[in-house]
C-alpha positions in Angstrom: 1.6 -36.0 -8.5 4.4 -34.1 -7.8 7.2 -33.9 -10.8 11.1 -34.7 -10.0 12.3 -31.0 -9.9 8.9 -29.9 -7.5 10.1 -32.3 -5.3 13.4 -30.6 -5.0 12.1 -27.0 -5.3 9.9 -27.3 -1.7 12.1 -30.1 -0.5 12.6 -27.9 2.9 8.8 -27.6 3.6 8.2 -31.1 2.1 10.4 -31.9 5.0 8.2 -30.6 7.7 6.2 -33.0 9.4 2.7 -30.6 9.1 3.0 -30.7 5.3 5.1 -33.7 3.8 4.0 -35.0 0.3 0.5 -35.3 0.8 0.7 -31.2 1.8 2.6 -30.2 -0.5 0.0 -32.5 -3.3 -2.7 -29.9 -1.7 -0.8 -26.8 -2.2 -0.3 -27.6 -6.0 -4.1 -29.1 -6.4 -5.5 -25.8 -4.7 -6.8 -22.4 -6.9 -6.6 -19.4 -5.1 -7.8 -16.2 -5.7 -5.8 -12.6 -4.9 -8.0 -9.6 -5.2 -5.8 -6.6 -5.1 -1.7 -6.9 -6.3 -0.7 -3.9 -4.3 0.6 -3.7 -1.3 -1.0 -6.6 0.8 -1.3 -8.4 -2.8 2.6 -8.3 -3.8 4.2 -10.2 -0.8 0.8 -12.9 -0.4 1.4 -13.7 -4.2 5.4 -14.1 -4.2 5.1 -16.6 -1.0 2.0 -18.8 -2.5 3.8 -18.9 -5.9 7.0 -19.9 -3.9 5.2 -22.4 -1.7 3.9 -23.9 -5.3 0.0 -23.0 -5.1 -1.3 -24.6 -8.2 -3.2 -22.0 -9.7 -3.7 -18.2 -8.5 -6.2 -15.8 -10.5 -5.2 -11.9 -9.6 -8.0 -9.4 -9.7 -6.8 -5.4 -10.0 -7.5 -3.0 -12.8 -5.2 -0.1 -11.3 -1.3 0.3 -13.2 1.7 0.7 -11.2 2.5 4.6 -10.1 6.1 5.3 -8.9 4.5 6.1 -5.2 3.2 2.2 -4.5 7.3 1.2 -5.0 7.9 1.9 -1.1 5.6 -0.7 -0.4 4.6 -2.6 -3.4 8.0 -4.4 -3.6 7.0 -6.6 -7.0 7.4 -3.9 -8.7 10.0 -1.4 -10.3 10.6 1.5 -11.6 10.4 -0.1 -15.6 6.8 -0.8 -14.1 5.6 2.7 -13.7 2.4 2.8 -15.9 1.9 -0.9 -16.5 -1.0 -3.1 -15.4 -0.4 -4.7 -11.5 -2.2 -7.8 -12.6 -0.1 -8.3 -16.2 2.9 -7.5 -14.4 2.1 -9.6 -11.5 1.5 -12.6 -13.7 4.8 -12.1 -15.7 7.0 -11.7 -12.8 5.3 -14.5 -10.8 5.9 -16.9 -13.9 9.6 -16.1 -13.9 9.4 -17.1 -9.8 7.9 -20.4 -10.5 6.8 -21.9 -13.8 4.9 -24.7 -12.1 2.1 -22.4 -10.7 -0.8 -21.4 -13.8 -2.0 -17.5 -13.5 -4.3 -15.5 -14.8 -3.9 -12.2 -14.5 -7.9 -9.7 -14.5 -6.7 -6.4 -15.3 -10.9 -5.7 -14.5 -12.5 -4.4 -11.8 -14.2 -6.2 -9.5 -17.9 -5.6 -9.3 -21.1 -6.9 -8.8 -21.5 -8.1 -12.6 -18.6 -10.4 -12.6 -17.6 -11.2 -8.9 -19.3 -14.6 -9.0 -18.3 -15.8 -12.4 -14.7 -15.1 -11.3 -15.0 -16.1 -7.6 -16.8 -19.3 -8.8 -13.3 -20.6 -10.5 -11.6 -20.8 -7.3 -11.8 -22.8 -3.9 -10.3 -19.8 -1.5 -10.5 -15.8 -1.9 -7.7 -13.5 0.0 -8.9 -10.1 0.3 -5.9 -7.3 0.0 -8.5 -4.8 -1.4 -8.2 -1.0 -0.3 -11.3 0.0 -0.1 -14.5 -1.1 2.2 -16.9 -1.3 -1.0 -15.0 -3.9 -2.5 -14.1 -5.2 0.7 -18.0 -6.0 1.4 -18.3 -7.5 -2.6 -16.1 -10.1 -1.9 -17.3 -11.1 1.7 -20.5 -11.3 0.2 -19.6 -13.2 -2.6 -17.9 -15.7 -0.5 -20.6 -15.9 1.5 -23.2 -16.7 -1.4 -20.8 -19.1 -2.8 -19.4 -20.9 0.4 -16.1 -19.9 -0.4 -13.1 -19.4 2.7 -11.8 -15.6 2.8 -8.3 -14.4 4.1 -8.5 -10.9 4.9 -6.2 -8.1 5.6 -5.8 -4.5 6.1 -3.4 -1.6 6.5 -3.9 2.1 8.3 -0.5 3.8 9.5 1.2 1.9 11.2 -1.5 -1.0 11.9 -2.5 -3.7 10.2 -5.8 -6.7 10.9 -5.5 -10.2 9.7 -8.8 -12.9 10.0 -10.3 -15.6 8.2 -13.8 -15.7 7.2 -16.5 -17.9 6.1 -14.5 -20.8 7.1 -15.9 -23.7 9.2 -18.7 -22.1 10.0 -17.0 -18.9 11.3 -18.0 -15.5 11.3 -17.7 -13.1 8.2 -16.8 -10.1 7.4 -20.2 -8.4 8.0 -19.8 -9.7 11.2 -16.9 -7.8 12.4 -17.8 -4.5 9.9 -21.4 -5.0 9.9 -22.2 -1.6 7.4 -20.0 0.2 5.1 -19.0 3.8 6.4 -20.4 6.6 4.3 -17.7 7.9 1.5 -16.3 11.0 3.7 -15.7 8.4 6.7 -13.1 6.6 4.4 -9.2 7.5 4.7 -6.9 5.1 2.1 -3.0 5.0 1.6 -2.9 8.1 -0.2 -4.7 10.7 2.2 -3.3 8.8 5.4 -0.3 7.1 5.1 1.1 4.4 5.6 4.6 2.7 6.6 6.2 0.7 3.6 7.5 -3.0 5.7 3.8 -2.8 7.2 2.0 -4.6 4.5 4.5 -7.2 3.8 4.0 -8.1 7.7 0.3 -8.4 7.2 0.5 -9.8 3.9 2.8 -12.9 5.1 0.4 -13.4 7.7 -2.4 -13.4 5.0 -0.2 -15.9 3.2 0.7 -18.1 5.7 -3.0 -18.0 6.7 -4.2 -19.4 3.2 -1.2 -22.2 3.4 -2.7 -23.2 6.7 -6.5 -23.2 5.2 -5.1 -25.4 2.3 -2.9 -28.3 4.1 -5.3 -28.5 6.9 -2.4 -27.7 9.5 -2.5 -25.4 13.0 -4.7 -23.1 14.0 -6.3 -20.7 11.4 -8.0 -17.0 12.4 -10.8 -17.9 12.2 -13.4 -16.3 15.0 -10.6 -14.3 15.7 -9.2 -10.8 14.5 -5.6 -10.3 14.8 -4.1 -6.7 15.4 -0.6 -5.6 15.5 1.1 -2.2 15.2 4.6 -1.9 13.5 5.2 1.8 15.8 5.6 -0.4 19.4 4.9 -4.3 18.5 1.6 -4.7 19.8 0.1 -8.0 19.0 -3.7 -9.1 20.2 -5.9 -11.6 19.0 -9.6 -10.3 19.3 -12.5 -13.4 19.4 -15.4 -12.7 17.3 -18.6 -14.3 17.1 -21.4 -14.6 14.3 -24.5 -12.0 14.6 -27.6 -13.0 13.2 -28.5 -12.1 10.3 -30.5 -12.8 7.3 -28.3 -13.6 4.3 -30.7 -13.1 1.2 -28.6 -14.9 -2.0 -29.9 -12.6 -5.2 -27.2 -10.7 -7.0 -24.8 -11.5 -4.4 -26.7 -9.2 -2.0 -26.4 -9.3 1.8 -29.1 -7.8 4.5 -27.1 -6.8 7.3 -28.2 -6.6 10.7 -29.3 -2.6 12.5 -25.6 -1.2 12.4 -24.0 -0.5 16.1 -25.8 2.6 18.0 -23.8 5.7 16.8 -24.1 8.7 18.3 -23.2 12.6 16.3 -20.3 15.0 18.3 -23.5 17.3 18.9 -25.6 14.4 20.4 -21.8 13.4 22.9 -21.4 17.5 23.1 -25.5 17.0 24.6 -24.9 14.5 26.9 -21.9 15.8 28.4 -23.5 19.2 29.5 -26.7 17.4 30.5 -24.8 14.8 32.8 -21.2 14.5 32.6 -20.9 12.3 35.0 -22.8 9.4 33.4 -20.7 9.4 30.5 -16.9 7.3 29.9 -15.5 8.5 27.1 -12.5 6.1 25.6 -10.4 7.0 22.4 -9.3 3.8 20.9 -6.7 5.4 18.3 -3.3 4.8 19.0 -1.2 7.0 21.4 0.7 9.0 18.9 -2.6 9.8 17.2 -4.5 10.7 20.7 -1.5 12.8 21.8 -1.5 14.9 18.2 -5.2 15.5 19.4 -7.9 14.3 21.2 -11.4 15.6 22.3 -10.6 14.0 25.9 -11.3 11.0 27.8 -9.2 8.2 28.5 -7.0 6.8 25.9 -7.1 2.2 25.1 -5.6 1.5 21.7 -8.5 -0.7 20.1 -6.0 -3.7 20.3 -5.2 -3.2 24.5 -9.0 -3.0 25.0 -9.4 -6.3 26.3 -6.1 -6.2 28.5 -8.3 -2.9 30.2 -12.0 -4.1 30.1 -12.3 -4.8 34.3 -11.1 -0.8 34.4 -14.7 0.3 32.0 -17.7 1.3 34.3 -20.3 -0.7 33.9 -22.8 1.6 35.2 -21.8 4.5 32.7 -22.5 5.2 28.8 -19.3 3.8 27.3 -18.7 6.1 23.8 -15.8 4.8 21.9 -14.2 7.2 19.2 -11.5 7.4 16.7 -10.2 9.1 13.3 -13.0 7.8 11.3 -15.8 6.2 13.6 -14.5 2.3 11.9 -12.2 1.5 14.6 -14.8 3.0 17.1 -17.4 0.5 15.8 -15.1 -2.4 15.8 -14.5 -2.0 19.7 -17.9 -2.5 20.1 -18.1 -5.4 18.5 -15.2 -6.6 19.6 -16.4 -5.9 23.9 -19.8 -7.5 23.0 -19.3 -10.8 24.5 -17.2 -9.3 27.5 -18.8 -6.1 28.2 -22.7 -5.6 29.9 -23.5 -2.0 29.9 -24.8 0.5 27.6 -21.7 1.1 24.4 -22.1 3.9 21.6 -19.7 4.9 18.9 -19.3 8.6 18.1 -20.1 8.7 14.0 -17.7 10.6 12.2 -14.7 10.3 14.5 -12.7 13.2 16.3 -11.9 14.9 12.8 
């Protein structure tokens, strides 16, 4: 039951028809769990603490460096060298007492993400990096747990729900992790400071949705936007089959998409050129900096473009890194008949 002073606190989203007092009960009764307080993590925790989420666990073992305060906006410079996740829970206490945290200054790994994971009824993902990424879809997955997920690159960011009612999951979308030298983060690439706090409303508002039972969640869809022009799409995405094989919170994925080396493309091309439709899915300020040719479709303007692909031609998609490459094939399998290869590697 909610006390005198919660009342008054979230009086103006009490208000709201959607969530009222039986919302707002759910909110408070609900324990979620934030893996990653960076960027993504910082603004998906200060909005589920404000909209009084009963208890939040927070899962990061990395300390606070003076480059994550463009982005990382929990934080300040008195921070430098401290723990995100005791920092995190300190500051988040001060925002509102009536939310319990526990801060895991640990990594998160195969030895204890079902202990911790088995504590709360929804996971959001704000991870960096695709190994940990996969641990906690498969986690999820093993436990029957709902995922909010989000990413950052540049200037783009993704935003989807798994493993809820029966939707897809992550290994649906990213069905293999990339080797190690396919892997760009914040610190090699870049990013743009606001971007994360975009995604990472989303995320929030995502997780409110999941929790009151309100609207209409991501899930079977993968949102893209891109902070450099405002380019929105919402990408349907479907469940592959697969064997799931519960034991050490293991997942056998399904054959990854067909890949193809530069040499094999560089083969094709010379041999017959003319059966080959080569599309560069990056976006145009990275295509224009340098391309290896073809036709340029931002992964998120694919489906706006799909009556303009050949059907009768080898489609090869590439990017920076071959991920956003692999995603446009998932993402065109439901649409798109003909033969589709993603060049391994990327352009670089």
């Amino acid at each position: 039951m909610l006390k005198g002073e919660e009342l008054k606190r979230y009086s103006r989203q009490i208000i709201l028809p959607e969530i009222g007092i039986t919302g707002q009960e759910k909110l408070k009764n609900a324990k979620v769990l934030m893996i990653g307080a960076g960027g993504l993590g910082c603004p998906v925790l200060q909005y589920l603490v404000a909209a009084g989420v009963g208890e939040i666990g927070i899962v990061d073992a990395d300390i606070v460096d003076i480059s994550n305060l463009h982005r990382q906006i929990l934080y300040g410079l008195n921070d430098v060298g401290g723990l995100k996740a005791v920092l995190a829970k300190e500051k988040l206490e001060l925002l509102n007492p009536h939310t319990f945290i526990t801060a895991y200054p640990v990594r998160f790994t195969s030895v204890n993400a079902e202990a911790i994971c088995g504590v709360y009824d929804m996971v959001i993902d704000g991870s960096d990096n695709f190994e940990t990424r996969y641990l906690v879809n498969d986690t999820c997955v093993a436990l029957n747990k709902p995922l909010v997920f989000g990413s950052i690159f540049k200037f783009e960011g993704h935003v989807s729900v798994f493993n809820y009612q029966d939707g897809p999951d992550y290994r649906d979308v990213f069905p293999e992790t990339p080797p190690a030298d396919e892997v760009s983060n914040c610190a090699g690439i870049g990013v743009l400071g606001v971007l994360p706090g975009i995604i990472g409303t989303y995320m929030a508002n995502e997780a409110i949705k999941i929790i009151c039972g309100i609207g209409e969640t991501l899930s079977g869809k993968l949102m893209t936007m891109s902070a450099l022009d405002n380019t929105t799409s919402i990408f349907k995405v479907g469940k592959l089959q697969k064997q799931v094989q519960v034991k050490n919170i293991t997942t056998v994925a399904p054959a990854p998409a067909d890949e193809l080396t530069i040499d094999e493309l560089n083969a094709w091309l010379s041999e017959s050129a003319d059966q080959i439709y080569l599309v560069d899915v990056r976006e145009t300020y990275e295509f224009e900096d340098y391309n290896i040719g073809g036709i340029n479709i931002p992964l998120y303007e694919l489906k706006e473009h799909i009556d303009e692909l050949p059907q009768d031609k080898k489609l090869i998609f590439c990017c920076q890194t071959g991920q956003r490459s692999k995603m446009a094939i998932q993402l065109l399998k439901p649409l798109y008949k003909g033969e589709m290869y993603s060049l391994k590697n990327g352009v670089i």
